[in-house]
N, C-alpha and C positions, 0 to 999 in steps of 0.2 A: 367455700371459695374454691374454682377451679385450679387446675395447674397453672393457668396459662396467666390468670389474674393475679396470684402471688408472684408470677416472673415480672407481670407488669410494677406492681408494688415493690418489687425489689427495684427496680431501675428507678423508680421516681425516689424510692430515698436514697439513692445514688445520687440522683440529683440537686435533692435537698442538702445535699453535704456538700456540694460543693462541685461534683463531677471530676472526682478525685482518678475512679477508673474506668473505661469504659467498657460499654455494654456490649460491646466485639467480643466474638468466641476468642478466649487464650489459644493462639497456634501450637499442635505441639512440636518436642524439645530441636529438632532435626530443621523446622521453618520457624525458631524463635530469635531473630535478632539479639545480638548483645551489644548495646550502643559502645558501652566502653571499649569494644575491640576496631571500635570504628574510626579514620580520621576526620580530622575538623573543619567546618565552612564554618561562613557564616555570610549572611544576608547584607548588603551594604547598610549601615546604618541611615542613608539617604532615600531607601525602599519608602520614611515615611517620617513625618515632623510634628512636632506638637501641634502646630496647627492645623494640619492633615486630620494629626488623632480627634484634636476637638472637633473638626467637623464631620467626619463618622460617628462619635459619640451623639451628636444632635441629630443626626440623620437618623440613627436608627434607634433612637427615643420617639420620631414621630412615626418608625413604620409599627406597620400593626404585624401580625403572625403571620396574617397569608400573604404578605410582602416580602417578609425575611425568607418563609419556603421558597415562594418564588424567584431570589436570587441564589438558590442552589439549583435549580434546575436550567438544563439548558435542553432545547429541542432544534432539530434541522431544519432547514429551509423547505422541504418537498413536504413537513408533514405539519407547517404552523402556517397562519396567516396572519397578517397585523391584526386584525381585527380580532383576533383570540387574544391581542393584550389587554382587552379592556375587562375582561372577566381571568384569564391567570396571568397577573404580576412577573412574570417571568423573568429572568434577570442577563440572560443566555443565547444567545442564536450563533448556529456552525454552519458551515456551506457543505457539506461531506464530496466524497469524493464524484458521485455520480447527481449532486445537487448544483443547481444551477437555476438563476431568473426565469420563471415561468417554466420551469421542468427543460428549457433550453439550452444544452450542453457549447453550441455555438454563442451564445447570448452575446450581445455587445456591451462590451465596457460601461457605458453609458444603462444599460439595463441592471447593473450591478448597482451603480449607484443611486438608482433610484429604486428598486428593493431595499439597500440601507437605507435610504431615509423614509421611506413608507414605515419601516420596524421604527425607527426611530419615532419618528413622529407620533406611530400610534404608542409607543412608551412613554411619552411625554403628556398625552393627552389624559393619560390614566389618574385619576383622582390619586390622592393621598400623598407620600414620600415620593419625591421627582427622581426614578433610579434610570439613570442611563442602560442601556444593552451595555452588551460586550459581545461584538461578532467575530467569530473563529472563523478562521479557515486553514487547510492543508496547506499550504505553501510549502513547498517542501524541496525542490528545487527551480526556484522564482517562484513567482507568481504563477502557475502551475495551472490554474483553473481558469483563465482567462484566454480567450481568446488576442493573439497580440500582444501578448506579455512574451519578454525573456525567459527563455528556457535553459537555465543554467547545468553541467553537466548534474548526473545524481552522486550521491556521496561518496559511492566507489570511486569515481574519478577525480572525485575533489581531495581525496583522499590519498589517491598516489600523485598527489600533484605535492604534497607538505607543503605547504605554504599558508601559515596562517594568516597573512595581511591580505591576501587572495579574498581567504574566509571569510573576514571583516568586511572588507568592501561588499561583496556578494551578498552579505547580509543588510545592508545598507541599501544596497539597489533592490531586493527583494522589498524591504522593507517600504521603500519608497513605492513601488509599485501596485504594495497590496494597500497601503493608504491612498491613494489613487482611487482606487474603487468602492471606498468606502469601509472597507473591514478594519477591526481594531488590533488583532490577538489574530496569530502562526502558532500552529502548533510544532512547533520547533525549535531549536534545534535537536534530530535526532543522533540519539548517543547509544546506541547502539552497540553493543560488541563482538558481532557475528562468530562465533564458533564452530557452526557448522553451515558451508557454503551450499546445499541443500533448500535452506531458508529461502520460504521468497521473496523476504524482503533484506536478503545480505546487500543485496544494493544499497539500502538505507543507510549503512553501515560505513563510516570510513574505513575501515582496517579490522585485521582480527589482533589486534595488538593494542589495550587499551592507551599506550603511547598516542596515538594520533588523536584519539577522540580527548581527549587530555587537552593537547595541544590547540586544540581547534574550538572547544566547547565555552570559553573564555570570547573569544576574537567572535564567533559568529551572534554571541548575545549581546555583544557590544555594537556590530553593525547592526542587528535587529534593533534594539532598544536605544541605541546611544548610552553613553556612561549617563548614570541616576546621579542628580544633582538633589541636595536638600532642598526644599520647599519650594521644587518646579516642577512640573509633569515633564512628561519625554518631548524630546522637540517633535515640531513639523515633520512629517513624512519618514518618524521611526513609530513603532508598533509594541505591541507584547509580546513577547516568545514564551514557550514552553516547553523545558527540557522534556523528554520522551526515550524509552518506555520507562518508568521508572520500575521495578527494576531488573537484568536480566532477560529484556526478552531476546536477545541474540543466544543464548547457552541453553534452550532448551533442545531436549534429546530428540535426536533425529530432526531436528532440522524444523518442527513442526511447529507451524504459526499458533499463539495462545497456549503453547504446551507446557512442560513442566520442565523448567532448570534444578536437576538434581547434581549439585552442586554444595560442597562445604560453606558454611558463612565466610571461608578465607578464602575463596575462590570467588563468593561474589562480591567480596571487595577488592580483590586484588586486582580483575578482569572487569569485572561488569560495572563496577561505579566509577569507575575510568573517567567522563568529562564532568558529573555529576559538580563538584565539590570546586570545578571552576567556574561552570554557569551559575551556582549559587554564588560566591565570592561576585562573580559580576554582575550577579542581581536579575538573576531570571528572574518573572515575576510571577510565573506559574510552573508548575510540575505535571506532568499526566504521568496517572498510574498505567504499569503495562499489564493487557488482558490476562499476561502469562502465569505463572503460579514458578513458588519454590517449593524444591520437596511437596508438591503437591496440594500446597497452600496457596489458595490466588491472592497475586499482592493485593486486590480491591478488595481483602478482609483482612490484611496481614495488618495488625496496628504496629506490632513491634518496628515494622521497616518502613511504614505508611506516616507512624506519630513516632515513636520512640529512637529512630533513628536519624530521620527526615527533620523532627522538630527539635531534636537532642542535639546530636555534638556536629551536625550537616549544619544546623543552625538557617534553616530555609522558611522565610517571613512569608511567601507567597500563597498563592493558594492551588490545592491539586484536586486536577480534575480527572474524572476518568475515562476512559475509550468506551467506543461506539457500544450501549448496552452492557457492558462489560458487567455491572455489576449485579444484573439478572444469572451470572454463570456460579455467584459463592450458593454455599450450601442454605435452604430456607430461601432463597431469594427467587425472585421474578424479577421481570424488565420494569415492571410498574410497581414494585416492593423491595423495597434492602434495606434496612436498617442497619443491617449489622456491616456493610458496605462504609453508610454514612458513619457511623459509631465507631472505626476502625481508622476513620483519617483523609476521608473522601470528601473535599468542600463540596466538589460541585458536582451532579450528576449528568455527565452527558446522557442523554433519553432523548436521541433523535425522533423517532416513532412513538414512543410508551412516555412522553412526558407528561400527558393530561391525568393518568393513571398516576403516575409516579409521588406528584404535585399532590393529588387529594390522599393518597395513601402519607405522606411523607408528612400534610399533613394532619393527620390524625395520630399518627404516631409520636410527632409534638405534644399534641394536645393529650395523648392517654402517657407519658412520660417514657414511652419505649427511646424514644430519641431524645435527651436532655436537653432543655431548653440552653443552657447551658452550652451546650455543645452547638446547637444551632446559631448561637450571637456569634461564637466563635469561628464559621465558616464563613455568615457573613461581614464580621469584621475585616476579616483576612481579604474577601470577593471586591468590598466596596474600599479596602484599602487601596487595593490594585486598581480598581476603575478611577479612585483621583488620582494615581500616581500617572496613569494612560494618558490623562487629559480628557476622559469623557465625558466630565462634568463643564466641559469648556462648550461652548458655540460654535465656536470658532472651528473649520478645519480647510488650511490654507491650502491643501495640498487635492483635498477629495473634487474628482475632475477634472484634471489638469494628465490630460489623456496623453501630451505629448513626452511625457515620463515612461511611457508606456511603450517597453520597447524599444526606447529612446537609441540613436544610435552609442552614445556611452555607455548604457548599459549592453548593448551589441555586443562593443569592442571588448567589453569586459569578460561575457560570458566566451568568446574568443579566446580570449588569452587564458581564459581559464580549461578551456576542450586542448588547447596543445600544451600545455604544462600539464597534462592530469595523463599521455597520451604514455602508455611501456612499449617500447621496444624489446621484444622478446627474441630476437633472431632477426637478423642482418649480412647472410652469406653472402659473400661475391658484394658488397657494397654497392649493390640494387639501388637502394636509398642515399643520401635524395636522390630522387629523379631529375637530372640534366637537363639542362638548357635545350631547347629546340626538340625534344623527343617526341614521337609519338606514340600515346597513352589512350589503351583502351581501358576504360572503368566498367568495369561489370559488376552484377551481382543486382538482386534486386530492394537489395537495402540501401544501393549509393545516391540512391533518386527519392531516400522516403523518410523524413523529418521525423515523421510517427515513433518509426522504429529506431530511429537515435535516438530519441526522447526517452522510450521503455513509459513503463507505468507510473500512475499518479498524475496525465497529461490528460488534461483537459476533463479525461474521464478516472473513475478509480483503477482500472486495469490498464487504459491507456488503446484500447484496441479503436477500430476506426477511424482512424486520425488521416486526413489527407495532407501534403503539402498544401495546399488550400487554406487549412486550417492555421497555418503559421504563416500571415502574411506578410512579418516581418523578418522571416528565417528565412535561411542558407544550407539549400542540403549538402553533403558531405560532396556530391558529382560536381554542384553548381560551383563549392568554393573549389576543387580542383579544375574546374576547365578553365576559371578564370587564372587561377594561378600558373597552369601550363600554358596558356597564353600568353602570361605578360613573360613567361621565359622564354617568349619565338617558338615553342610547341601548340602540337595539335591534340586536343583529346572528344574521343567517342564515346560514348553512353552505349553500352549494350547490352542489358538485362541477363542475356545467356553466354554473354562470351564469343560470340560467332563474329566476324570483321573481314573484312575483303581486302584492305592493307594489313600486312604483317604489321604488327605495332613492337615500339623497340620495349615496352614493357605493360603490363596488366596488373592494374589494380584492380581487389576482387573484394568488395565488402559484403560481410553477410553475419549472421549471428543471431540470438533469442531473438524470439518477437515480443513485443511488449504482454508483460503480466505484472501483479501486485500481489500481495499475499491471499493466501489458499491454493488458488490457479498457480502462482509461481512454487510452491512446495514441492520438490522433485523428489524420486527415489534413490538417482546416480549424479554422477557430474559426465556423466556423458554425453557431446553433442554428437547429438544422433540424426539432425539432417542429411542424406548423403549430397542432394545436390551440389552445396558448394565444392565437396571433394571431388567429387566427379571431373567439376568444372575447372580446377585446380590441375588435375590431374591432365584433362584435357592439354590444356593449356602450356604445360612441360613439355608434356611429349611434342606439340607445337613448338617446342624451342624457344617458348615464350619467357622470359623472365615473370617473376610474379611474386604481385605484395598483398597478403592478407592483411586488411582493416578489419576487427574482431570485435562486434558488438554486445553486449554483454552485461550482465547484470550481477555476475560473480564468474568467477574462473571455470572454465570447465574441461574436460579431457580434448584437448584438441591433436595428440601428436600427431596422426595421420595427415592434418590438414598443414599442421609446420611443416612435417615434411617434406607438405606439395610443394611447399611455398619457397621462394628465395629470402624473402623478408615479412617477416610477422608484427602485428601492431596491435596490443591492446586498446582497443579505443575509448572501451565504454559503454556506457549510454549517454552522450556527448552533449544532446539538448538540440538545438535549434541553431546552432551557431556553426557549421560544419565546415566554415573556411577553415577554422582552428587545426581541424585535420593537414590540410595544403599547406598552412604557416609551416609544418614541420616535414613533412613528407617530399615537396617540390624543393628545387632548388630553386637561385634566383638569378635572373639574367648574366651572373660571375658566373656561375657554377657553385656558387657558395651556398650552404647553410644557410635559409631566411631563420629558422629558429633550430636549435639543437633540441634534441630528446631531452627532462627532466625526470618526469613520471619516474618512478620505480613501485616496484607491487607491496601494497595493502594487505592483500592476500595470498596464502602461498598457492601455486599453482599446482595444480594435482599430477601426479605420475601414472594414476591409471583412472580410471572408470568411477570405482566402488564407492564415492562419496563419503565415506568416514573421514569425520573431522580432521583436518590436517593444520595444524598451527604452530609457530614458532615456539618452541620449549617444550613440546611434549615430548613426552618416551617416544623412541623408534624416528622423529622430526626425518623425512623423507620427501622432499617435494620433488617437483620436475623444475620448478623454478622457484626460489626462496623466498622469502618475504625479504623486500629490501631490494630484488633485484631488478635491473631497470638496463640494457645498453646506450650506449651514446653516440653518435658519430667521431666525438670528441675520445672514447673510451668504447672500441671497439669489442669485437669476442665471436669467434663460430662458434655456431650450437652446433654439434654432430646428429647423423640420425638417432631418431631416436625410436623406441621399443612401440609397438603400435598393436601390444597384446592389452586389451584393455582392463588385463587384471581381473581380480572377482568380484566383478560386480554384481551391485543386489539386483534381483529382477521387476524390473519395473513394475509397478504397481500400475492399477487402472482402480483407484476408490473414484474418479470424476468421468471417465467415459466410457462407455457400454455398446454402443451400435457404429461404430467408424468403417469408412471403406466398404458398406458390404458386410460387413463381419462384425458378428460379437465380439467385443475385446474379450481375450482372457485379463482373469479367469472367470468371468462372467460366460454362461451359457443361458442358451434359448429353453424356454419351456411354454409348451401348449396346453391348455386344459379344458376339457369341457366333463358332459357327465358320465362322458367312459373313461374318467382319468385321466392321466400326463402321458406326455410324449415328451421325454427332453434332445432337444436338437445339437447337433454340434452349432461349433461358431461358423459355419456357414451359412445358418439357420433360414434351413429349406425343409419344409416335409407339413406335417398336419396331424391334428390332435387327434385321437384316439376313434373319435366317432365321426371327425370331418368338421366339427361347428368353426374351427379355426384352419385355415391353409395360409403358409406364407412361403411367398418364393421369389424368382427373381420378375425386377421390376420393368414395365414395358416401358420406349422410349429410349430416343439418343442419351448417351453419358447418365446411364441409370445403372452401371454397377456397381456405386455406392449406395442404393437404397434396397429396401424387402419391401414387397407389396402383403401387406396383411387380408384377407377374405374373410371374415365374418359370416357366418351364413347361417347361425342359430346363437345359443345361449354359450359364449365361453372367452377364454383369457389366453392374451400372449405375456409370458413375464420374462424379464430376466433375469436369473438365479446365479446367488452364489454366493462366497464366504461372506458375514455382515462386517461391514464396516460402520463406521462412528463419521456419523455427518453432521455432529454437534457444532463445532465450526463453522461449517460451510453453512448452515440455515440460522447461527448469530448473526454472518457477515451477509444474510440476506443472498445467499446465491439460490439460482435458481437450475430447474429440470427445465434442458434446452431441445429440442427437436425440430427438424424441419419435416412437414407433410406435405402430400398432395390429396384431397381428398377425389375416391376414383368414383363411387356410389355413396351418397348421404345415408347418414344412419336415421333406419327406421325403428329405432328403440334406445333406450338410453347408453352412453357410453360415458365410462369414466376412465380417467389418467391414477393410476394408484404406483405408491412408494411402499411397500409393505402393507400395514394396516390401513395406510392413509388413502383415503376416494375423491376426489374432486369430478363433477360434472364435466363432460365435453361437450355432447350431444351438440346443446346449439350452437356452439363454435364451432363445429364443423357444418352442421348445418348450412351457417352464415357464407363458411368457405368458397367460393367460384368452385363446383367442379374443375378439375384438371391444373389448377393455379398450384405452385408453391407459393406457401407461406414457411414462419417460423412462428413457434412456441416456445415460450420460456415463463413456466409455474415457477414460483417461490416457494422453495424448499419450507421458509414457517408458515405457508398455507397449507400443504402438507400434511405438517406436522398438528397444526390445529384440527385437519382434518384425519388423524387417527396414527400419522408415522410414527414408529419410535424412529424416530433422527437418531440415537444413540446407540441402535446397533440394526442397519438397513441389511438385509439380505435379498429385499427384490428392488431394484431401487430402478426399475421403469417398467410397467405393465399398461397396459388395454383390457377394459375389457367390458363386452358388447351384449348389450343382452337379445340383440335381432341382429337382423342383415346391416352390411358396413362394410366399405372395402377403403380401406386407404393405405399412403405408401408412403414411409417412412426414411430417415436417413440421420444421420449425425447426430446421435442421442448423447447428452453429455454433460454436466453440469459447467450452469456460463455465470458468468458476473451479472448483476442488477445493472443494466447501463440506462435504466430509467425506463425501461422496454419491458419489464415482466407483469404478469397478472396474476391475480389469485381468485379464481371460475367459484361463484357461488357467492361473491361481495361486492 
């Protein structure tokens, strides 16, 4: 008998006994939970009722095996069709960040709801055990994926707003809006506890102080779900939420999305299980594990904190699911293989892509006892608990269609009132603020006119990029709600993108700040904003004798003293959502002279005093901010800020692991290198000159506003690469990102040409071929096409190359890695 067949024989008489332990590798001693050092939840005893249990028990008495697997798996919308329910029982469908009706990121309402019921239906149709879906979606602030849906601030701002009845509600109008369109189950609330502001998704994060997510983690599962009654399902037009990440992923080192929280056990409870243990008291009814790992354990293998803690003295009845492929990342595992994932505490396996794989692997490992049958009832016990508790077992859904919820003006006034209660006053010199009755107000900046970018990421698309006011047809940008509100004070206000005005205006608002990103893209190396535009413009503007208020868009705090300094009055705003009168409620006065609303907001997070982005949080050694946590001015509760230091400290030097050919120029530390059969030529980052024998030349490129780009020449057998330190682009090709370029093809290749990442080769040839000579396009390969075709993703040292085996001349620009916005290919499938 092999090795592998006695490991098999060991777990089935595991099971035979009863499935006493499971078949998860033991974590060792440094990522081993100790439940007894943990404190206590527990699940509403209302989560379920005897009669509930007897009809689960009959239910899944009539399903068969390939029934029960297929309610642990769940697959995304872009990569299942209905008609794949009639052969896998699946039990799961999510809408992901960059998924939308018919691949259409615009899609109308109305097309949402009729992709649910096409899934539904074809669930329904399925011979044997009648199991409803359960459809996921990101919600995450509102309805987030819809077109026309309310765009609530993100968590950062909901977060310096403390208000938990705020929470509640907000969770209530989301919840209404995402049953509107048919989905069942938010993946939310996130309880996050950002550590280091770094992260790109500290946004997510109320606070870096688990006090707030505490406070809030209660009130927002309650507006999502309603209080759980015994032997009723959730009312009309509330949903399912699910606490997220579970657990720690705000405390991983350096900031880095999926990475490692190396952290004491009394440090991730002390800090990181922060809302945990009120959403379960309230009756979340699912958990998602986060991608991230302890001590270097990923929680999607860790049972001690997944089963042993989770199901121990947390006392959590629901069921946990995991993040996107996540559980393709533990050791032994694939996207379409884990066992030891499932065996470890994982009910249900998010497999947006790899779930047809996942399904026939998962089960076979049923059926040879690698995964305890045992253990299998028990996920779906938990899965099809939570779908009677939903109401999915119902007909009935009063609310799905009822498109005038959508957006609705209550929900408007609500996301309003939530952008100026969330909004910090950081500096207030000279009593700038409000702005007076009758004044003339120029608004500049070219974010005071752009909804997208008050939004930030997770809008519409996963990163948030592309978004027009267009796109939000029932929002208010930040300009629109200030001119109306300088108007009804007997003022005048102009819109001026650069600041330029032909009357002197009595004062200038300038808004500007991140442009929207979601994690990976959003992972920084400083907290330094490093635009100079806005300064400039600020600066400009002084010297003009201009008064002047920075609006500061934002997705976490960043080094801004230079730009307070320009400024008279400073305004943390956020990323504020779609509601941007919210801003004017506080900012403008009102036909008195009076206060329409005072400041509330105070910071979440503390504000940095320099540059260098190392963690800065309330209670640590050396606690040094530029502005504290807690701190907020009022017009009620004045204060000057003095100049302040605008040395930006030692900061780290920005890294480039995502972009390589910007402006013209190699990013360092990436450099140019040429190759053919006399060798290498390596170029600086101006990357001009030619390979050793000529087969490669690249220089500058002909054409108006072309010194952003290199013309490559081809003219025999050879390769342009870019070179340098390897980095780990493990991440970036789990979250599907992609190798971004824009080309012009100048002469069609007459022989083959490939796009390579290290080892990895994908065909060009007939895609440029196809190209219009002289036309820009753009390109954006997927990074796990790549890697299937030969990258180590795990440590890239050439991570963009050409190269040509004949003549080929094309001209290049903006080489970079981009988000999957539904736009990437993979040449060769």
């Amino acid at each position: 008998m092999t090795k592998s067949r006695l490991i098999v024989s060991a777990v089935a008489l595991a099971a035979a006994l009863g499935f006493a332990a499971s078949a998860a590798a033991t974590p060792p001693p440094h990522a081993h939970a100790s439940p007894s050092v943990w404190p206590r939840a527990a699940s509403p005893a209302a989560m379920t009722d005897a009669a509930g249990e007897r009809f689960v028990d009959a239910l899944m008495a009539r399903m068969t095996l390939e029934e029960k697997v297929g309610q642990v798996i769940q697959a995304d919308i872009s990569a299942i069709q209905p008609r794949d329910l009639a052969e896998y029982p699946l039990g799961s469908i999510l809408a992901g960040g960059n998924s939308a009706p018919g691949g259409d990121e615009r899609a109308a309402p109305q097309k949402w709801v009729e992709l649910a019921r096409a899934f539904r239906a074809a669930a329904a149709a399925r011979p044997g055990a009648k199991v409803p879906l359960i459809f996921g979606i990101d919600a995450v602030h509102g309805h987030n994926n819809v077109v026309g849906a309310t765009i609530f601030p993100h968590n950062i701002g909901l977060g310096a707003a403390r208000d938990p009845d705020l929470i509640r509600r907000i969770g209530e109008a989301t919840a209404l809006e995402v049953a509107v369109t048919g989905a069942d189950w938010t993946f939310g609330p996130t309880l996050a506890v950002p550590q280091d502001d770094r992260w790109g998704r500290t946004y997510e994060g109320y606070g870096e102080d688990p006090e707030i997510a505490r406070s809030y983690a209660g009130p927002m599962t309650l507006g999502l779900q309603g209080e759980l009654t015994a032997g009723a399902p959730l009312a009309a037009g509330h949903i399912a939420g699910s606490a997220k990440h579970f657990l720690a992923d705000g405390g991983t080192a350096g900031g880095k999305d999926q990475g490692d929280a190396r952290v004491a056990e009394r440090e991730l409870i002390d800090i990181h299980l922060g809302g945990y243990p009120a959403a379960i008291d309230a009756g979340v009814l699912s958990v998602m594990a986060s991608f991230s790992s302890w001590n270097g354990v990923k929680h999607s293998g860790n049972r001690t904190v997944l089963t042993d803690v989770l199901r121990g003295p947390l006392g959590f009845k629901g069921f946990v699911v995991s993040d996107w492929n996540a559980h393709g990342q533990l050791p032994g595992c694939s996207n379409e293989s884990c066992p030891a994932a499932f065996n470890a505490g994982i009910d249900m396996f998010m497999a947006p892509d790899s779930w047809k794989g996942l399904y026939r692997n998962t089960l076979a490992q049923v059926r040879s006892g690698e995964i305890p049958m045992a253990r299998l009832d028990e996920a779906v016990r938990r899965i099809l608990t939570v779908k009677v508790k939903a109401g999915l077992f119902r007909a009935e859904r009063p609310v799905e269609g009822r498109f005038e919820h959508l957006g609705s003006p209550e929900h408007r006034a609500l996301a309003r009132e939530a952008v100026r209660k969330s909004l910090v006053l950081l500096k207030n010199n000279g009593s700038v603020l409000p702005i007076r009755p009758g004044a003339r107000v120029l608004v500049a900046g070219a974010a005071a006119d752009d909804i997208g970018q008050a939004s930030g990421g997770w809008t519409l698309t996963w990163q948030g990029v592309g978004n027009t006011n267009a796109d939000f047809p029932n929002g208010q940008s930040i300009w629109s709600g200030l001119a109306a509100a300088v108007k009804d004070a007997g003022g005048t206000a102009v819109l001026s993108a650069d600041g330029t005005f032909v009357e002197r205006p009595d004062v200038a608002i300038v808004v500007f700040g991140e442009t929207p990103y979601a994690e990976f893209q959003g992972d920084v190396e400083t907290l330094d904003f490093a635009p100079e535009g806005p300064l400039t413009l600020l600066r400009k503007l002084k010297a003009q004798g201009v008064p002047t208020v920075s609006v500061f868009l934002s997705g976490r705090p960043l080094w801004t003293n230079p730009e307070i300094n320009a400024s008279d009055a400073f305004v943390a705003a956020w990323l504020p959502g779609s509601e941007g009168a919210g801003v004017a409620d506080v900012l403008v006065a009102g036909p008195d002279g009076r206060p329409r609303h005072d400041f509330q907001g105070v910071l979440g997070y503390s504000w940095p005093k320099d540059a260098g982005g190392a963690p800065l949080n309330r209670g640590q050694p050396g606690y040094d901010p530029q502005f504290a946590y807690g701190y907020g001015l009022t017009y009620a509760r004045g204060g000057a800020v003095p100049q302040l230091s605008e040395a930006p400290g030692a900061a780290a030097q920005a890294g480039a692991a995502d972009r390589y050919f910007v402006d013209g120029r190699v990013v360092a530390p990436w450099s140019l290198l040429l190759r053919d059969a006399g060798g290498d030529s390596r170029l600086g980052q101006e990357a001009q000159g030619r390979s050793p024998r000529g087969a490669v030349r690249v220089g500058a490129a002909d054409g108006a506003s072309q010194e952003s780009a290199r013309t490559f020449a081809f003219s025999a057998d050879g390769r342009a690469v870019v070179l340098g330190p390897a980095v780990d682009l493990s991440r970036q090709t789990n979250g599907e990102m992609a190798l971004s370029f824009r080309y012009r093809v100048d002469a069609p290749p007459t022989a083959g040409v490939d796009l390579t990442v290290g080892q990895g080769r994908v065909g060009l040839a007939e895609t440029f071929r196809k190209a219009p000579v002289g036309e820009w396009r753009t390109l954006k390969v997927r990074l796990s096409c790549l890697k299937a075709a030969g990258a180590d993703v795990g440590a890239v040292d050439e991570p963009f190359g050409l190269a040509s085996a004949g003549r080929f001349t094309v001209t290049v620009e903006d080489v970079r890695l981009a988000a999957n916005e539904g736009d990437t290919v993979c040449p060769g499938r």
